[in-house]
C-alpha positions in Angstrom: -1.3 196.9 268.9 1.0 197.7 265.7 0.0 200.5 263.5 -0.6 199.9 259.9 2.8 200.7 257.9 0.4 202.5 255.0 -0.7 204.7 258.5 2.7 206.5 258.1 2.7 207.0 254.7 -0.5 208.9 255.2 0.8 210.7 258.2 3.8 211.9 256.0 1.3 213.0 252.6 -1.4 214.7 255.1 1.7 216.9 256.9 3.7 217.8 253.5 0.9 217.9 251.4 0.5 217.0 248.0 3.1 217.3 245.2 6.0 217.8 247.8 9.4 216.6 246.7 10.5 216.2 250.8 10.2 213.0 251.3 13.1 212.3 248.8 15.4 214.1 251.0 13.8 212.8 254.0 15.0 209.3 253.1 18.1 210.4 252.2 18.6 209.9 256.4 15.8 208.1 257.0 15.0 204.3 255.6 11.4 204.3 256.3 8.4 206.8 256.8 7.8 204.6 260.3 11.8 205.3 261.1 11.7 209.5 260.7 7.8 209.6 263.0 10.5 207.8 265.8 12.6 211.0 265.4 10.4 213.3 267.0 10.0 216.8 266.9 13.8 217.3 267.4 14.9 215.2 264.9 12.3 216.8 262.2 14.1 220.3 263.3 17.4 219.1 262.9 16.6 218.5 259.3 16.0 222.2 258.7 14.2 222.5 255.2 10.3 222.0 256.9 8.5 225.0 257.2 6.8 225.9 260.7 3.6 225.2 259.2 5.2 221.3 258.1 6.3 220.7 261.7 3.4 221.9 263.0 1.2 219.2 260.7 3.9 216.4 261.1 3.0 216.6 265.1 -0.3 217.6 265.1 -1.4 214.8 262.8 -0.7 211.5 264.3 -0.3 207.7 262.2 -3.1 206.5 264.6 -5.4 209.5 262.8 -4.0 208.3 259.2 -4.8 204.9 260.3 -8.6 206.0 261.2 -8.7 207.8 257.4 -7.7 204.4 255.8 -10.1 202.7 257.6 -12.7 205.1 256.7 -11.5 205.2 253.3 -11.6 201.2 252.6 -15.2 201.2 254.3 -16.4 203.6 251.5 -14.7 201.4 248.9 -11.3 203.2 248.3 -8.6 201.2 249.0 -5.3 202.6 249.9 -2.1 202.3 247.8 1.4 203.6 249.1 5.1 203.8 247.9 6.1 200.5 249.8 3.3 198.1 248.4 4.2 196.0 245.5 0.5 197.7 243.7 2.1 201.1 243.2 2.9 201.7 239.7 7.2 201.6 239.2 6.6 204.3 236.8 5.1 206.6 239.2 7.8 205.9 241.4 10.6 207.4 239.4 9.3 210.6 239.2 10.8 213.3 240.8 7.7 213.7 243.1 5.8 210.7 243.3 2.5 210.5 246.2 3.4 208.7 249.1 -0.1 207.3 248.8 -3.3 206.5 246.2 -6.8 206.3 246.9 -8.2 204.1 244.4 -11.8 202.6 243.3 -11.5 199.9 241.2 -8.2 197.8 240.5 -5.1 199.5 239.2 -3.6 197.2 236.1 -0.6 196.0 236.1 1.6 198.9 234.1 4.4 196.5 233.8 2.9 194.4 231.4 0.1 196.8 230.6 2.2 200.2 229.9 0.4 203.3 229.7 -0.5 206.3 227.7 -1.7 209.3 229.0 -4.1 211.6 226.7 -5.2 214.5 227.5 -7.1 218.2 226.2 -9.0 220.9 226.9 -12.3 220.9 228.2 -13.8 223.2 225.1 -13.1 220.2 222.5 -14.6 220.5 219.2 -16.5 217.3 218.0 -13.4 216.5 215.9 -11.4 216.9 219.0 -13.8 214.5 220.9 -13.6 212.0 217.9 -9.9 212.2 217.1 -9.2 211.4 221.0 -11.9 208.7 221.4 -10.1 207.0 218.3 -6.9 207.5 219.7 -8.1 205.6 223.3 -9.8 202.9 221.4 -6.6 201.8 219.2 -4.4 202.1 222.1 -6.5 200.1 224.2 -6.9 197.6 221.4 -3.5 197.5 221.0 -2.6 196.6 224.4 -2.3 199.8 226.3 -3.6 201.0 229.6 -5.1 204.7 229.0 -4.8 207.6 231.5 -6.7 210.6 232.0 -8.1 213.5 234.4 -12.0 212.3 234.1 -12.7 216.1 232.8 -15.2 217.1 230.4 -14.2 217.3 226.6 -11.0 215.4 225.4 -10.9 213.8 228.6 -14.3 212.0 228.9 -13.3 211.4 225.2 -10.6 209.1 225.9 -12.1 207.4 228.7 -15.1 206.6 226.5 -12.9 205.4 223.9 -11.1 203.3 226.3 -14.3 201.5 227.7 -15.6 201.0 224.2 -12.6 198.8 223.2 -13.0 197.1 225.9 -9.6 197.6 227.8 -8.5 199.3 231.1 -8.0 203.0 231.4 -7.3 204.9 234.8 -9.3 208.2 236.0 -7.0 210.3 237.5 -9.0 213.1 240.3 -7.8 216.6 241.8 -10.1 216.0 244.5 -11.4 213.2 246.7 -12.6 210.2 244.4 -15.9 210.7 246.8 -16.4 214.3 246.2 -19.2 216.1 244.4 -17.3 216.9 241.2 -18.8 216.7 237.8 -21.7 215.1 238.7 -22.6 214.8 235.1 -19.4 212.5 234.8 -20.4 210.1 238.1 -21.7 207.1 235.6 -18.6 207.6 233.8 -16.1 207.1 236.7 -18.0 204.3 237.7 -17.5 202.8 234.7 -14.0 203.1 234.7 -13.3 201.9 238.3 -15.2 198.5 237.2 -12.7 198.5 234.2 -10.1 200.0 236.0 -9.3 202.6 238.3 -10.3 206.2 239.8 -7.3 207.6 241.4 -6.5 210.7 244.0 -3.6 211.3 246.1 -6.4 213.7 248.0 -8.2 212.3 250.8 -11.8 210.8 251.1 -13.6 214.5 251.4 -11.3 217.1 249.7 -13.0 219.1 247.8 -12.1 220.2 243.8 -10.1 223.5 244.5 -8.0 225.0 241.3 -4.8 224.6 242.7 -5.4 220.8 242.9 -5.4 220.0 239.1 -1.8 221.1 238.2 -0.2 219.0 241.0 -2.3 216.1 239.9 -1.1 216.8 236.2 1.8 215.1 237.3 0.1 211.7 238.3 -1.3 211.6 234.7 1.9 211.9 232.9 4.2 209.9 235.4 2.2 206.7 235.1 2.8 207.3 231.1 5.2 206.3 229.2 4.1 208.9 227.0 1.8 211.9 227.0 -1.0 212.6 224.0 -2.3 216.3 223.5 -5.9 216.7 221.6 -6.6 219.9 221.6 -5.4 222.7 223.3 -5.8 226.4 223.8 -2.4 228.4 224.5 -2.7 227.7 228.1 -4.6 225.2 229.5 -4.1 222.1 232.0 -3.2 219.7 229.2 0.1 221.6 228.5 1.5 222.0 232.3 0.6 217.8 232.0 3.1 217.9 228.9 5.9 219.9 230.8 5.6 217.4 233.7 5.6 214.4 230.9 9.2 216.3 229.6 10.6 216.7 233.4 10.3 213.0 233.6 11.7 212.1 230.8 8.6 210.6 229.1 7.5 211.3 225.6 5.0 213.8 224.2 2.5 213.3 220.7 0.7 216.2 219.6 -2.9 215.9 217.5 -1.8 219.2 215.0 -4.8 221.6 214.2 -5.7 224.3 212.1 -3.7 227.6 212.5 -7.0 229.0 213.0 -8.2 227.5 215.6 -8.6 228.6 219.1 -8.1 225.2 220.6 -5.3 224.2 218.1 -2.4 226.6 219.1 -1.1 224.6 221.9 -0.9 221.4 220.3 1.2 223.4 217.5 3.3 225.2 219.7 4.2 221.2 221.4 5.2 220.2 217.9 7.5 223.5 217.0 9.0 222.5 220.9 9.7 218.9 219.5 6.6 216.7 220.5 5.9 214.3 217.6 3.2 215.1 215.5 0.7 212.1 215.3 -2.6 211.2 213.2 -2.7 208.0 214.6 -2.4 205.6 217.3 0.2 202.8 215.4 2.8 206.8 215.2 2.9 206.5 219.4 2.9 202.5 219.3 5.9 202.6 217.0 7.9 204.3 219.5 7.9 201.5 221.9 8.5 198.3 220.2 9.6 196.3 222.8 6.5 196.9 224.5 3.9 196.4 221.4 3.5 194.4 218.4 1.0 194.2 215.7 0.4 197.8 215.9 -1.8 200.4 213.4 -5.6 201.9 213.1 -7.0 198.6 211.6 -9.0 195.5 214.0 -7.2 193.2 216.3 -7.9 189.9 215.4 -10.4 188.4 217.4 -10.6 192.1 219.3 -8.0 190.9 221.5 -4.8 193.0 222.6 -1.5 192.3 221.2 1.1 192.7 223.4 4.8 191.7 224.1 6.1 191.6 228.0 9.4 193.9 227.7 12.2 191.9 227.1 15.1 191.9 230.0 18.1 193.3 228.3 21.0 190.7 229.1 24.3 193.1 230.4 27.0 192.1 227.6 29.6 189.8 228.5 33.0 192.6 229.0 35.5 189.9 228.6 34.8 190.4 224.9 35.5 193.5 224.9 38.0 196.1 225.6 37.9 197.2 229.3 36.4 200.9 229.6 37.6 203.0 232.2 34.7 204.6 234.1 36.5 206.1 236.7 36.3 209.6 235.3 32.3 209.7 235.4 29.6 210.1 237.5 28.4 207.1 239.7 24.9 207.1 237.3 26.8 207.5 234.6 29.2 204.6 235.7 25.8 202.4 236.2 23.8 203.5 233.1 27.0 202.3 230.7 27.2 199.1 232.4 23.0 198.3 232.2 24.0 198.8 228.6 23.9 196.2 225.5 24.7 196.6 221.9 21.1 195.6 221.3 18.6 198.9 222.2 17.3 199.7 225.2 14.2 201.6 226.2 15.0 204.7 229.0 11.8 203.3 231.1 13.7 199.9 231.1 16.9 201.2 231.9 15.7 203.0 234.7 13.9 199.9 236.1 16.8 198.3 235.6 19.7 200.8 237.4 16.9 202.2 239.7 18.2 205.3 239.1 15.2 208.1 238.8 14.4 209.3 235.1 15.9 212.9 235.9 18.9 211.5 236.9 19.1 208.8 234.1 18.5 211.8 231.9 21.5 213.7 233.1 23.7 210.6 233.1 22.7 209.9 229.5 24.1 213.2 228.3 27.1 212.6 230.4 27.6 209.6 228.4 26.8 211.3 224.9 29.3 213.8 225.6 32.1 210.7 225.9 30.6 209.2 223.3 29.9 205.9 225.3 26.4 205.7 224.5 24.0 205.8 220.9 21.0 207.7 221.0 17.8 205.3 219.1 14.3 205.9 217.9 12.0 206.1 221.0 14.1 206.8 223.8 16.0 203.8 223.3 19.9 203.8 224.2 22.6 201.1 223.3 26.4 200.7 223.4 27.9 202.8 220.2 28.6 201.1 217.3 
């Protein structure tokens, strides 16, 4: 009898645990999770970056018992999501990082034609904190926009609320088992977003809320984002390690400014002296992604409906019109990046879709072609052929 393909996925998550980056070089030499469990013990050695305590998991820990957890885990109502299956979000995948699996209540959208952004803040919010992030979620729902956040108290709940008011998806991302006993003053809450959407984890049914959890799930929130919101924060907090991961993926950051007095207002202004946008509302993060929202700004949608424009498929220009480049003298990225290119702009997230070249990498070909001068910057991370 076969073992289920998610069963290695599992296998490979439950052994390197979560946040590793080793399954990247894994398949480097291996095509599939199911290929490097057929390389045994002396093939896992031979790769010589697992720790003892890795090779100890990767053998003790079998895809039969991952295939027992999935089962468990789809009787209590989690199904299970994993980098192969057509469900898992292409933004996710890009990131340097990404889970080789999801546990998820609920359905998650489509991000494709439902993009997301991610808001998050500190769990002391002020009541204009609260109201300014619940105003945010409701426009950007409204809009047409999938909203993400860590189901924590404050600025969190906040935007989840605001979310479920307009009437739109949002996505509840856990640092602990989506079954676990954790803010149990939250439970209606998270139940209200997996019947409009999804609760998340990368942790097992069972794992319980430990500190260390939150900062590797911080990357989950901001790498299903095209961009990252920050309401509120104190000078080091969660919310700001989720808007260094948002910047290591190459995704955007928006900042809520505060009152230089504030306690929970010095993070958010340190973001904006670092470069995040400044925003006082939802149509200032819309208007950085045109091709993926029309209609935008605080004001009604008529009839209450989302507006919203699939991303256009950026045609590659015809090169017999123009003068042959040479792109022998730069990188293979680089090489690919100029030749996804058009004279009309192109968002990064598209381009990366497009090359399937990772966002860091993109990233580093994109200055590669600055520096050559074979490639125009744009408003919102959009790149084109120079003038």
């Amino acid at each position: 009898m076969s073992v289920d393909k998610r069963a290695y996925w599992v296998w490979l998550q439950h052994a390197l645990g979560a946040g590793s980056s080793k399954p990247n070089r894994i398949f480097e030499n291996y095509r599939t999770p199911e290929d490097f469990f057929s390389a045994g013990i002396r093939g896992w050695r031979l790769e010589g970056y697992f720790t003892q305590k890795e090779l100890e998991k990767l053998e003790s820990y079998s895809p039969a018992d991952a295939e027992a957890l999935i089962e468990y885990s789809e009787k209590i109502g989690q199904s299970v999501v994993t980098r192969e299956s057509e469900h898992y979000p292409e933004l996710l995948r890009q990131i340097h990082n990404p889970p080789c699996a999801l546990y998820v209540r609920g359905t998650l959208p489509d991000f494709h034609k439902t993009p997301a952004i991610s808001i998050v803040g500190t769990r002391k919010a002020t009541v204009t904190g609260r109201a300014a992030a619940r105003s945010f979620a409701f426009e950007l729902v409204r809009n047409g926009a999938v909203v993400v956040s860590g189901g924590a108290l404050g600025i969190d709940t906040a935007a989840h609320q605001g979310a479920l008011q307009a009437g739109g998806k949002t996505v509840c991302v856990l640092g602990c088992g989506i079954d676990y006993n954790y803010l149990m003053g939250n439970a209606s809450l998270r139940e209200a977003v997996s019947l409009n959407g999804a609760v998340i984890s990368e942790y097992p049914p069972g794992t319980p809320a430990v500190n260390s959890n939150f900062p590797v799930r911080n990357r989950i929130i901001s790498g299903l984002s095209l961009g990252t919101l920050v309401v509120e924060a104190a000078g080091k907090c969660g919310s700001l390690i989720t808007a260094d991961y948002a910047l290591e993926q190459g995704r955007d950051v928006f900042s809520v400014p505060g009152g230089i007095y504030s306690p929970v207002s010095k993070g958010v202004n340190n973001l904006i002296k670092a470069g995040a946008k400044p925003v006082s509302m939802a149509s200032e993060i819309l208007e950085e992604y045109p091709a993926y929202f029309s209609g935008v700004g605080n004001r009604p949608v008529p009839g209450g409906s989302a507006v919203f424009l699939e991303p256009p498929q950026p045609e590659v220009p015809d090169r017999t019109e123009k003068a042959p480049v040479d792109l022998g003298g730069f990188s293979e990225d680089a090489a690919a990046l100029y030749r996804a290119l058009s004279d009309s702009p192109v968002h990064i997230s598209e381009l990366a879709r497009k090359t399937g070249i990772p966002a860091p990498r993109l990233l580093t070909a994109v200055t590669e072609l600055e520096l050559a001068d074979k490639i125009r910057s744009r408003s919102g991370r959009r790149y084109s052929l120079p003038d």
